[in-house]
PDB file with one MODEL, atoms N, CA, C and O in Angstrom:
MODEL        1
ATOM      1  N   UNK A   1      64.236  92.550 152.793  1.00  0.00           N
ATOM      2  CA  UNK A   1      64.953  93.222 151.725  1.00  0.00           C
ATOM      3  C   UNK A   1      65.857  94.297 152.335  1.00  0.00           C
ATOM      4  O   UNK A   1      65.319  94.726 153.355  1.00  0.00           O
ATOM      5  N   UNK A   2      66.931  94.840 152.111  1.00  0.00           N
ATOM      6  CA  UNK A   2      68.161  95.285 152.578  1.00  0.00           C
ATOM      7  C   UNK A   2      67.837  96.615 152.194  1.00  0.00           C
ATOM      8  O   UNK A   2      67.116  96.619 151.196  1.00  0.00           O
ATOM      9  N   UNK A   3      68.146  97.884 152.683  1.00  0.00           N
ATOM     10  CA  UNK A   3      67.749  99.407 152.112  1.00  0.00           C
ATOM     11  C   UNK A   3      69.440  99.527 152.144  1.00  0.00           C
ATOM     12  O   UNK A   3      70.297  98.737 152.541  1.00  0.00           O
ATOM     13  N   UNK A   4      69.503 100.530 151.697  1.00  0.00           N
ATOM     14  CA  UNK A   4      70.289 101.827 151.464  1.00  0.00           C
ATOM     15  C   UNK A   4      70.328 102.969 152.127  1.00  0.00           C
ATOM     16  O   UNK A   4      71.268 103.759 152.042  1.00  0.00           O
ATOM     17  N   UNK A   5      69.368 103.129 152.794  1.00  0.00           N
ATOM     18  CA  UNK A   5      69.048 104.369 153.130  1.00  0.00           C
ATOM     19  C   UNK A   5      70.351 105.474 153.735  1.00  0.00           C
ATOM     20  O   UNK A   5      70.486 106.628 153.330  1.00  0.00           O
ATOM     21  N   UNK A   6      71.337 104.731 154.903  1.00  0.00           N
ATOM     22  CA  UNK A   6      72.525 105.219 154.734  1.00  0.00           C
ATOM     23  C   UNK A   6      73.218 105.876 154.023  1.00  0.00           C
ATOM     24  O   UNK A   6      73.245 107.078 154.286  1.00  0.00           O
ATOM     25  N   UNK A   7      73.776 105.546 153.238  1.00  0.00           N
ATOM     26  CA  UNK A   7      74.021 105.736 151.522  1.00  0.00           C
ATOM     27  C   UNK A   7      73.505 106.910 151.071  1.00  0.00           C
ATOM     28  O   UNK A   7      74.144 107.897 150.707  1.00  0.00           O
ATOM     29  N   UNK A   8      71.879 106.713 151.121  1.00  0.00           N
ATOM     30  CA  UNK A   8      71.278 107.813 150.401  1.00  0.00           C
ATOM     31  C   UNK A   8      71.271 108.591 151.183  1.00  0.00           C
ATOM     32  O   UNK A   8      70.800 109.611 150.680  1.00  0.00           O
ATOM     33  N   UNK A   9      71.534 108.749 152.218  1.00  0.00           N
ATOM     34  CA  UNK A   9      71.456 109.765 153.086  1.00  0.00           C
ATOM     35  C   UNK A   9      72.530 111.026 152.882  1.00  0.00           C
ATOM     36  O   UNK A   9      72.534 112.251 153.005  1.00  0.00           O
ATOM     37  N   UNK A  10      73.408 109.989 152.503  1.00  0.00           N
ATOM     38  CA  UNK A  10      75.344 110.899 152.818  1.00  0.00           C
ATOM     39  C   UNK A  10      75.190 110.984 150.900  1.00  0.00           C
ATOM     40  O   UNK A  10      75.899 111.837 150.366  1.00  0.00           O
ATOM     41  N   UNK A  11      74.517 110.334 150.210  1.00  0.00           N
ATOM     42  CA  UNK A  11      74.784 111.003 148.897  1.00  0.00           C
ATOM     43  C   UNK A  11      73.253 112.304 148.522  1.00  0.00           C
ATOM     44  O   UNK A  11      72.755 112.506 147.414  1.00  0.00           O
ATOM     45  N   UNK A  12      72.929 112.839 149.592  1.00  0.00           N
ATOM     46  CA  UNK A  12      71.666 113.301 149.415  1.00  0.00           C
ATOM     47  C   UNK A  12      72.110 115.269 149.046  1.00  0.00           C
ATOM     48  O   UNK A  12      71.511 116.092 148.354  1.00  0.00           O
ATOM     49  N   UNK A  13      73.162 115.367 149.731  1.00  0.00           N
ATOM     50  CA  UNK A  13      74.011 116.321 149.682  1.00  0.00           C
ATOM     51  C   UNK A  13      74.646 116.785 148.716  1.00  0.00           C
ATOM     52  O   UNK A  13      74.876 117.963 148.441  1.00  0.00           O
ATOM     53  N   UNK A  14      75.006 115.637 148.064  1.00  0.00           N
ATOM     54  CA  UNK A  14      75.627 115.672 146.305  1.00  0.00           C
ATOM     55  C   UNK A  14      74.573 116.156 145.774  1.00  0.00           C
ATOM     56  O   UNK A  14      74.459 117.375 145.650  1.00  0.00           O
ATOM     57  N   UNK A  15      73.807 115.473 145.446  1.00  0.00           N
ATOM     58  CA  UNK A  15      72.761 115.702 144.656  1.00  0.00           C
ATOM     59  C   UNK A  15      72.090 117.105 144.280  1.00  0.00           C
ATOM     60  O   UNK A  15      71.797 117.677 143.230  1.00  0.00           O
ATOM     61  N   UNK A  16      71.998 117.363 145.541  1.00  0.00           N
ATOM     62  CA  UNK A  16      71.090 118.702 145.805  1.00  0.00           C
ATOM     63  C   UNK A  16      72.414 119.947 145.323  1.00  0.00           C
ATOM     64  O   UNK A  16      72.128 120.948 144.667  1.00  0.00           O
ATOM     65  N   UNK A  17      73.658 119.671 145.736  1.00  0.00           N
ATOM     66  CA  UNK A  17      74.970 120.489 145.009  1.00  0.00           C
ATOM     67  C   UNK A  17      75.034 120.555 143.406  1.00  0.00           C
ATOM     68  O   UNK A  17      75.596 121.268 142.575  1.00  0.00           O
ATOM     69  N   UNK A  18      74.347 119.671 143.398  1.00  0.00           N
ATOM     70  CA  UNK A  18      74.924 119.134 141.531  1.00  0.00           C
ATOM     71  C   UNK A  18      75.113 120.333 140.983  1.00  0.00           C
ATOM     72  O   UNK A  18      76.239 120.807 140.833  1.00  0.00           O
ATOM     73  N   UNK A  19      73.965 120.968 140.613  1.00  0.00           N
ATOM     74  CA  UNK A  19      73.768 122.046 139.921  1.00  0.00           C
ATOM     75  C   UNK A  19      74.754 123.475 140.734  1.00  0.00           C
ATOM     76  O   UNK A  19      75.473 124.295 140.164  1.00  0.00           O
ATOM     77  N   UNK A  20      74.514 123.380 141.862  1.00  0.00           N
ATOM     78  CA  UNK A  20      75.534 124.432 142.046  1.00  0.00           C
ATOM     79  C   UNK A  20      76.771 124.153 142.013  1.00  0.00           C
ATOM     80  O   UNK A  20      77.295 124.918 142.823  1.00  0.00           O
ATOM     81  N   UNK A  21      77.883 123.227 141.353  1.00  0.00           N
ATOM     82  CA  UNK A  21      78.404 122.472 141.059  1.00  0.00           C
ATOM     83  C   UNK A  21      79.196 123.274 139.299  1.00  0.00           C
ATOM     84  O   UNK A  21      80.307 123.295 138.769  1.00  0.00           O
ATOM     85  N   UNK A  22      77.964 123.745 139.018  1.00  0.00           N
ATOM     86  CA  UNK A  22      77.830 123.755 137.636  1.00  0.00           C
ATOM     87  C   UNK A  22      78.318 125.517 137.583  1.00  0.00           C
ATOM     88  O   UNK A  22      78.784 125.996 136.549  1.00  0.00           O
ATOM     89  N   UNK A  23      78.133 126.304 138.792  1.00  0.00           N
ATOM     90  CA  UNK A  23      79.137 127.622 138.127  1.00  0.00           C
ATOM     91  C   UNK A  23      79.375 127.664 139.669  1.00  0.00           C
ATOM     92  O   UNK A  23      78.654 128.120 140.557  1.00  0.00           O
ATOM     93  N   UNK A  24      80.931 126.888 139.749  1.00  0.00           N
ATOM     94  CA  UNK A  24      81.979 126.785 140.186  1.00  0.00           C
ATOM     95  C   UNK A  24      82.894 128.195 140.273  1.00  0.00           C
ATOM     96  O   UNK A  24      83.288 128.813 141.262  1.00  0.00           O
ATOM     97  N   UNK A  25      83.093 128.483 138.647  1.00  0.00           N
ATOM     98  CA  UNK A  25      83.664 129.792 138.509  1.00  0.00           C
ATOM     99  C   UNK A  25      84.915 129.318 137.139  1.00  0.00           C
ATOM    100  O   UNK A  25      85.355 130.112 136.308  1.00  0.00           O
ATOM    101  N   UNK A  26      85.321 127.625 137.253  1.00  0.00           N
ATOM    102  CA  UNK A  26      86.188 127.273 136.090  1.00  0.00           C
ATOM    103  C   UNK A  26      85.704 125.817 135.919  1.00  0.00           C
ATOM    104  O   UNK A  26      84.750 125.494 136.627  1.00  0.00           O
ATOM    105  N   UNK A  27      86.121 125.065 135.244  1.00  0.00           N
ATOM    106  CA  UNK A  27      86.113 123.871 135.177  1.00  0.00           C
ATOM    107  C   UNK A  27      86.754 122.462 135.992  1.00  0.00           C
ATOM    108  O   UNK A  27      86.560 121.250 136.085  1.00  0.00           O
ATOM    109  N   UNK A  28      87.701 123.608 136.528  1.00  0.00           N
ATOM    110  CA  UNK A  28      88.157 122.796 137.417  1.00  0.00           C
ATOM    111  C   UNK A  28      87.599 122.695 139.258  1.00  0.00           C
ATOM    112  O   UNK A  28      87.494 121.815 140.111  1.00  0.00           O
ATOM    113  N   UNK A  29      87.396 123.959 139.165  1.00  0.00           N
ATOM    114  CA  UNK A  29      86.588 124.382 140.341  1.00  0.00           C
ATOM    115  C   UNK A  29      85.695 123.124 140.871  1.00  0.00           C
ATOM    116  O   UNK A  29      85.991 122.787 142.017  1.00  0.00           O
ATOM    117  N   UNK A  30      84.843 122.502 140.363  1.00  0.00           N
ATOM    118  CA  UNK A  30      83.914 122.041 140.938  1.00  0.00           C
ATOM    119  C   UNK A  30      84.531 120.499 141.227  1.00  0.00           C
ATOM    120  O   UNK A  30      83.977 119.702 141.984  1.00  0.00           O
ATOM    121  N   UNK A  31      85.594 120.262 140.597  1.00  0.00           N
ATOM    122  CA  UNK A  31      86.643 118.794 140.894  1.00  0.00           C
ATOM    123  C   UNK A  31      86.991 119.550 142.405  1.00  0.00           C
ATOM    124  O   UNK A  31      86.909 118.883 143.436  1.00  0.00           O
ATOM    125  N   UNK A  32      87.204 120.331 142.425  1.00  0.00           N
ATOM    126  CA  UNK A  32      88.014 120.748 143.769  1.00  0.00           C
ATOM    127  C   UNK A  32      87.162 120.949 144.869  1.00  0.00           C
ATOM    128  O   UNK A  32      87.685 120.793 145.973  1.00  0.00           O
ATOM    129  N   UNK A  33      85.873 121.284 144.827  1.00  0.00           N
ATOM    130  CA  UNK A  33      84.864 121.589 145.502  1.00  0.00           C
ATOM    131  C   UNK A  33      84.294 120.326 145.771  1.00  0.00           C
ATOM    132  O   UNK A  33      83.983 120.325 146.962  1.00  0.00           O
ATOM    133  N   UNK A  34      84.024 119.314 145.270  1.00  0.00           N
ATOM    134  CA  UNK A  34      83.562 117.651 144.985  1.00  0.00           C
ATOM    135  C   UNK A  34      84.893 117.336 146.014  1.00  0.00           C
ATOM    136  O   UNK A  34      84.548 116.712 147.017  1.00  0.00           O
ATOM    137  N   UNK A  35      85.908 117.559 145.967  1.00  0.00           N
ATOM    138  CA  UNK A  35      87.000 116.356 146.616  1.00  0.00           C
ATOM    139  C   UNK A  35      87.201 117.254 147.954  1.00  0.00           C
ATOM    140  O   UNK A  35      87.961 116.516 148.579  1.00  0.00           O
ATOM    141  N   UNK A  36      87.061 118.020 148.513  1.00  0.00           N
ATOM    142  CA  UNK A  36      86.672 118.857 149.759  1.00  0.00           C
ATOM    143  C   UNK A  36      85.399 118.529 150.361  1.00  0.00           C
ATOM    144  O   UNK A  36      85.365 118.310 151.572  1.00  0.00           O
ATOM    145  N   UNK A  37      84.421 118.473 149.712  1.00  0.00           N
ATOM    146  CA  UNK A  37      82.994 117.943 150.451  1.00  0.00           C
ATOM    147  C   UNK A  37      83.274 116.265 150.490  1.00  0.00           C
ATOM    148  O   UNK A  37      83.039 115.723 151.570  1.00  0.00           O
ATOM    149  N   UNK A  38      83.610 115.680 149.725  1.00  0.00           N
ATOM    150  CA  UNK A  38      83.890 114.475 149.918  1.00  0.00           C
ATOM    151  C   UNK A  38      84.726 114.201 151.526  1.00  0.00           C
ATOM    152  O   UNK A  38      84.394 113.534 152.506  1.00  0.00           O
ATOM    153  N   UNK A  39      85.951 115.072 151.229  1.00  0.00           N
ATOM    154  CA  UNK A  39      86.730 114.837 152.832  1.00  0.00           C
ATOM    155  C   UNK A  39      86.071 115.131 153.880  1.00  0.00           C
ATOM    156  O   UNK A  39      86.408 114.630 154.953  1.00  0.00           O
ATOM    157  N   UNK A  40      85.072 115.940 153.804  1.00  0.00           N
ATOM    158  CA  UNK A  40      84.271 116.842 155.032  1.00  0.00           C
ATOM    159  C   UNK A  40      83.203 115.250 155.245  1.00  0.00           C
ATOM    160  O   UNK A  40      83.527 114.654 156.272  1.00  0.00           O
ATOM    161  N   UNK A  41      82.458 114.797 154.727  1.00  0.00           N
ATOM    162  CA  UNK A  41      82.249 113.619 154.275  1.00  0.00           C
ATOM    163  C   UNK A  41      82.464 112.551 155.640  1.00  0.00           C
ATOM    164  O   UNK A  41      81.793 112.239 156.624  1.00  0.00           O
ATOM    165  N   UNK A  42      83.688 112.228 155.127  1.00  0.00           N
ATOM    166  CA  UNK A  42      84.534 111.181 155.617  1.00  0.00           C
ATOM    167  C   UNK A  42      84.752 111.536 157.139  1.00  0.00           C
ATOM    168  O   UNK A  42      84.766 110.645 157.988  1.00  0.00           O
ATOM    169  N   UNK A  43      84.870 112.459 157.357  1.00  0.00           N
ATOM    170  CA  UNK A  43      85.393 113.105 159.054  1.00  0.00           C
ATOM    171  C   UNK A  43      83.773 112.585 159.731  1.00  0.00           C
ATOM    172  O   UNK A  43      83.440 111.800 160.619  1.00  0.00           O
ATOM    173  N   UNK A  44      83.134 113.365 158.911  1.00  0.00           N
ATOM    174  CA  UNK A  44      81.062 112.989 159.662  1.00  0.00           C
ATOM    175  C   UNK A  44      80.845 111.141 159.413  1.00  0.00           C
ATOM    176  O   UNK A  44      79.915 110.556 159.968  1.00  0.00           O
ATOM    177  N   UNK A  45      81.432 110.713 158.887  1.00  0.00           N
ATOM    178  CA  UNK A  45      81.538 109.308 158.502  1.00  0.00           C
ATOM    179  C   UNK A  45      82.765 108.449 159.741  1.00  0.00           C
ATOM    180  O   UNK A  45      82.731 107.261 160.062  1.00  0.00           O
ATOM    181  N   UNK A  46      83.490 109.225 160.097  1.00  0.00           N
ATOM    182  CA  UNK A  46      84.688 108.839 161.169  1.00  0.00           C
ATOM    183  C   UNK A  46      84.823 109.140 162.529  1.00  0.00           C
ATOM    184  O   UNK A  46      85.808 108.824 163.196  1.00  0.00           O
ATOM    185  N   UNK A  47      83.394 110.029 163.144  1.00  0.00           N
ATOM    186  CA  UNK A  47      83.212 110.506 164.202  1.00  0.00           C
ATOM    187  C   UNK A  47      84.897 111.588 164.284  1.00  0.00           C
ATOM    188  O   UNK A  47      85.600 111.411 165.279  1.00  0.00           O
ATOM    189  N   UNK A  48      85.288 112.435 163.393  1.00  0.00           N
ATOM    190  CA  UNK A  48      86.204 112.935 163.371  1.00  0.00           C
ATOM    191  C   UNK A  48      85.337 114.920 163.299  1.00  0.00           C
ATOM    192  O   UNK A  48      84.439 115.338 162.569  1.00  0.00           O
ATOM    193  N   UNK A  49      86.233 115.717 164.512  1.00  0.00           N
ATOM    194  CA  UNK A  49      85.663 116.702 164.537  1.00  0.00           C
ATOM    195  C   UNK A  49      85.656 117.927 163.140  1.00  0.00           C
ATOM    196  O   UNK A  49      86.107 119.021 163.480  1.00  0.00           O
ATOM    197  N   UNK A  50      85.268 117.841 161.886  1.00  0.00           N
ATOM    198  CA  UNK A  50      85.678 118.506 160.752  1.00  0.00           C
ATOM    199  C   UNK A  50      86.680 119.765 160.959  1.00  0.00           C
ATOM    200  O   UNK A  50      87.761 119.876 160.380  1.00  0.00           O
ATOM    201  N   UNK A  51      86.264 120.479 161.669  1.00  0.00           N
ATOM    202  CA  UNK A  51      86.899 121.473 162.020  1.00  0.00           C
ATOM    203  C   UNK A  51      88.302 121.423 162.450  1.00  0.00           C
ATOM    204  O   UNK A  51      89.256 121.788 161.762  1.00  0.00           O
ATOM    205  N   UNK A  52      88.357 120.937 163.657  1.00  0.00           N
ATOM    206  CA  UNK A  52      89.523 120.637 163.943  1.00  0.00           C
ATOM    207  C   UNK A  52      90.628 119.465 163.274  1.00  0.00           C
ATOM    208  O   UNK A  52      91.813 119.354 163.589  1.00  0.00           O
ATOM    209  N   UNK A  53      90.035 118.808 162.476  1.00  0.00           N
ATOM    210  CA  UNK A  53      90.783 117.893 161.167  1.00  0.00           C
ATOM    211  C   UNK A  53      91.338 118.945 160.159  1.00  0.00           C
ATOM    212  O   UNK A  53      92.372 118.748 159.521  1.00  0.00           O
ATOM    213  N   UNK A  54      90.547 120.126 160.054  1.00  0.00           N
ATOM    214  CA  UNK A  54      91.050 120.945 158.736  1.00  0.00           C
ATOM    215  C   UNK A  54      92.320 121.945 159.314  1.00  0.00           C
ATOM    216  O   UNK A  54      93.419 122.246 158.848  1.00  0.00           O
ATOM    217  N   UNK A  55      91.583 122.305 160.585  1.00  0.00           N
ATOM    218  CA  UNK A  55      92.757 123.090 161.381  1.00  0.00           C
ATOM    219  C   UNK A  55      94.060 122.863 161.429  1.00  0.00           C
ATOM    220  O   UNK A  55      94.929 123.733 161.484  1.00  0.00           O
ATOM    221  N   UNK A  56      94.225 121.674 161.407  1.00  0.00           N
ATOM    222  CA  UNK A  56      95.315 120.471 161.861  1.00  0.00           C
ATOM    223  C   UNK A  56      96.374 120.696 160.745  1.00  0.00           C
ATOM    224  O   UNK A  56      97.469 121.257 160.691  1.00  0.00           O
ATOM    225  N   UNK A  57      95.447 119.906 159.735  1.00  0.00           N
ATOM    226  CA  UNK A  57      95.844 119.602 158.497  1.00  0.00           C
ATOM    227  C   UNK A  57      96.407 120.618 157.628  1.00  0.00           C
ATOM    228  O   UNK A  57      97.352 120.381 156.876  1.00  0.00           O
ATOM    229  N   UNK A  58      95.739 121.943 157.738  1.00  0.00           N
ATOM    230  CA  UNK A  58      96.356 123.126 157.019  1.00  0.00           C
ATOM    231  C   UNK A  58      97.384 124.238 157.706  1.00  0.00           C
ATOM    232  O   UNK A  58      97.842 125.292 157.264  1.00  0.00           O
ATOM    233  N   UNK A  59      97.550 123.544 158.992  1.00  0.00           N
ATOM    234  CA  UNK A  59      98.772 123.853 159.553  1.00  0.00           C
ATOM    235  C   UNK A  59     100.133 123.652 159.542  1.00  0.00           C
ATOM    236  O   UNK A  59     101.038 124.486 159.568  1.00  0.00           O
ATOM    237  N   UNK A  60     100.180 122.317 159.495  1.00  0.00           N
ATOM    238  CA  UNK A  60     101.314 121.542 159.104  1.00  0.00           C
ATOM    239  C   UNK A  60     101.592 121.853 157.332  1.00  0.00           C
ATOM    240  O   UNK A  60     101.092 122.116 156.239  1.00  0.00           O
ATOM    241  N   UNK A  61     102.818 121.570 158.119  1.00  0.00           N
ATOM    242  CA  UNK A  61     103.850 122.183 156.513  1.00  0.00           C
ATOM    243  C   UNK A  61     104.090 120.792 155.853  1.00  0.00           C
ATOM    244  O   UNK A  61     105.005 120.069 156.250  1.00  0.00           O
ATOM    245  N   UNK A  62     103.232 120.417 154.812  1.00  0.00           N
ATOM    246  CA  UNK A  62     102.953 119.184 154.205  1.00  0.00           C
ATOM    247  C   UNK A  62     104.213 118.805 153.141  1.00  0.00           C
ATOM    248  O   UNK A  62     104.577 117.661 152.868  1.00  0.00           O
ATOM    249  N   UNK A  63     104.795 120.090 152.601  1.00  0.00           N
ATOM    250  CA  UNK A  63     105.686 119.687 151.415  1.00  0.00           C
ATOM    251  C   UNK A  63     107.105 118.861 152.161  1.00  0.00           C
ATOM    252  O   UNK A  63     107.685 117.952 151.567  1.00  0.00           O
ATOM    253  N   UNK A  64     107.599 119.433 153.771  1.00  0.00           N
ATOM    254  CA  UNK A  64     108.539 118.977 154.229  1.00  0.00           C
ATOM    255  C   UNK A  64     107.990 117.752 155.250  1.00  0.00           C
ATOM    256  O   UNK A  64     108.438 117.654 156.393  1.00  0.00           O
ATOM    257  N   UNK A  65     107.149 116.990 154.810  1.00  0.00           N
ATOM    258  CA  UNK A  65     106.565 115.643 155.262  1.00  0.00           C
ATOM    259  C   UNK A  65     106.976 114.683 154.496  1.00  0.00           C
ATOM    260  O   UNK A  65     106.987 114.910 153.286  1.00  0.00           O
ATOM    261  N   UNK A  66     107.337 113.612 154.897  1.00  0.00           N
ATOM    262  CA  UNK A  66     107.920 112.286 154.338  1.00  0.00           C
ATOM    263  C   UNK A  66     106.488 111.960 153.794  1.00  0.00           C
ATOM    264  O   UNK A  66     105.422 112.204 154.359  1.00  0.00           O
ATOM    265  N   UNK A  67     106.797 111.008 151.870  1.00  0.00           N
ATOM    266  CA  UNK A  67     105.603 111.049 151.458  1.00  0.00           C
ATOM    267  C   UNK A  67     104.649 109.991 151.888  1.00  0.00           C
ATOM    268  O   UNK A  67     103.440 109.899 151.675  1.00  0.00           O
ATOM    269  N   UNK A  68     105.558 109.123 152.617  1.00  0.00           N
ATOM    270  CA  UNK A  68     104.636 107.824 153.360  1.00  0.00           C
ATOM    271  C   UNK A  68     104.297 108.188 154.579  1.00  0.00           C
ATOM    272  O   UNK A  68     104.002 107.244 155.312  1.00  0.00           O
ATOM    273  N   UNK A  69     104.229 109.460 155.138  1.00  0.00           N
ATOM    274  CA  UNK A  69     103.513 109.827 156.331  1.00  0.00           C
ATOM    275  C   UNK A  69     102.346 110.625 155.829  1.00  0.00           C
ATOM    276  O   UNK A  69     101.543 111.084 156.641  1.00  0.00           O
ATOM    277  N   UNK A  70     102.245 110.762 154.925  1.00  0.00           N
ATOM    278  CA  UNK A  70     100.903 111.648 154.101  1.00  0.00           C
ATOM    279  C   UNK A  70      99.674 110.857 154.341  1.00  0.00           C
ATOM    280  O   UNK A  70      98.715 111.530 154.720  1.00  0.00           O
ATOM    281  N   UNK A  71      99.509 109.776 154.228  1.00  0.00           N
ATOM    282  CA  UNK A  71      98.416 109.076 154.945  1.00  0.00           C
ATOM    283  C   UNK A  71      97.394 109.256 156.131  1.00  0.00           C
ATOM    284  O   UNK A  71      96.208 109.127 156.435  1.00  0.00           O
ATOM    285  N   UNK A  72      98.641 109.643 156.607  1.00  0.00           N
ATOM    286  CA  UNK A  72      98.474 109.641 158.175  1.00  0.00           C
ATOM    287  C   UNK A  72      97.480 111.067 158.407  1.00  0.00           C
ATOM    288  O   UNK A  72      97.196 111.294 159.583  1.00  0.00           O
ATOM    289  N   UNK A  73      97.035 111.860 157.554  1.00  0.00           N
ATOM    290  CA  UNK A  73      96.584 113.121 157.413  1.00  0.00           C
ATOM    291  C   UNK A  73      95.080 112.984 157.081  1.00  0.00           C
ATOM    292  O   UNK A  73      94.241 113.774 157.514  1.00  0.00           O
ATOM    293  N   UNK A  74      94.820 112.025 156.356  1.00  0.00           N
ATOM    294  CA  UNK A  74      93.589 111.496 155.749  1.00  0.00           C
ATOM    295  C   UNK A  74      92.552 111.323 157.340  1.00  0.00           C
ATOM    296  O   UNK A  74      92.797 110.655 158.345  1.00  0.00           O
ATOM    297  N   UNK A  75      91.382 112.211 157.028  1.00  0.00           N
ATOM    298  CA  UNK A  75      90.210 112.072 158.089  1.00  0.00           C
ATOM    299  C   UNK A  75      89.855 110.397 159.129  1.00  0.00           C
ATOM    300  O   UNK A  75      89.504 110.377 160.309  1.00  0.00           O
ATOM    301  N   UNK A  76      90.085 109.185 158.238  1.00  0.00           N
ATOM    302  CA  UNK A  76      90.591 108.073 159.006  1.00  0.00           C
ATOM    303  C   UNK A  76      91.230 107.575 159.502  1.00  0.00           C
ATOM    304  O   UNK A  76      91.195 106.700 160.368  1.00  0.00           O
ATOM    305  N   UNK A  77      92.278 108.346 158.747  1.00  0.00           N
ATOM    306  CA  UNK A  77      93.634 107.857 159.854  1.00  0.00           C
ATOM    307  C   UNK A  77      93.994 108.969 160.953  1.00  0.00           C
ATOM    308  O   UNK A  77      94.756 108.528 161.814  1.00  0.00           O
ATOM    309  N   UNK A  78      93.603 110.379 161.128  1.00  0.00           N
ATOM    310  CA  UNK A  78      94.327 111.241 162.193  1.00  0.00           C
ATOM    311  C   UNK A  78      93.991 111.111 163.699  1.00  0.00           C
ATOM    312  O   UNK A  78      92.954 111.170 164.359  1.00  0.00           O
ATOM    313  N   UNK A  79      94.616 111.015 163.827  1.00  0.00           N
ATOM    314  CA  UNK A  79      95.112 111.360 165.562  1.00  0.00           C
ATOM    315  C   UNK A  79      94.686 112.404 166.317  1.00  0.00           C
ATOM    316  O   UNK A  79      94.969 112.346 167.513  1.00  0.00           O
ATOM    317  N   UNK A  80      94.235 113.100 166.028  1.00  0.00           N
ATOM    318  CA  UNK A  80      94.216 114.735 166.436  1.00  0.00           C
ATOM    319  C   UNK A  80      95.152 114.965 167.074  1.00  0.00           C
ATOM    320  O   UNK A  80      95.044 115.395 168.222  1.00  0.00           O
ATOM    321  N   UNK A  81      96.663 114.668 166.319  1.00  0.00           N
ATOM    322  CA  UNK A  81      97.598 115.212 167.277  1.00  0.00           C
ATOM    323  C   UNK A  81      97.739 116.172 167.666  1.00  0.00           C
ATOM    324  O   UNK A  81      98.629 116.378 168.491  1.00  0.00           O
TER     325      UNK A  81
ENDMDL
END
């Protein structure tokens, strides 16, 4: 029979957030807090160093980026250029 355990492992983190989740501070807050742990996520999921993915990423001046190079920013696709 096939487990999950993977899975439950990387959603074990959610879970235990839920509730602190719940005073965020607005309503929107915790959408924003959910899609940040999600990316942090993905880097521990990509052998990608979190830190230095965020470093990267919030350096670069994103608005004067072509919008089909925006991809390229996402924790699976970077380079650590």
């Amino acid at each position: 029979m096939p487990d999950n355990n993977a899975i439950e492992r990387c959603m074990r983190n959610v879970a235990v957030g839920r509730k602190n989740y719940l005073f965020c501070g607005s309503h929107d807050a915790p959408q924003r807090a959910v899609l940040r742990y999600s990316l942090l996520v993905i880097c521990k999921l990509d052998n990608v160093n979190p830190y230095n993915w965020l470093k990267d990423v919030l350096s670069r001046d994103i608005y004067e980026m072509p919008i089909n190079q925006i991809k390229t920013l996402l924790p699976y696709n970077w380079k650590g250029q």
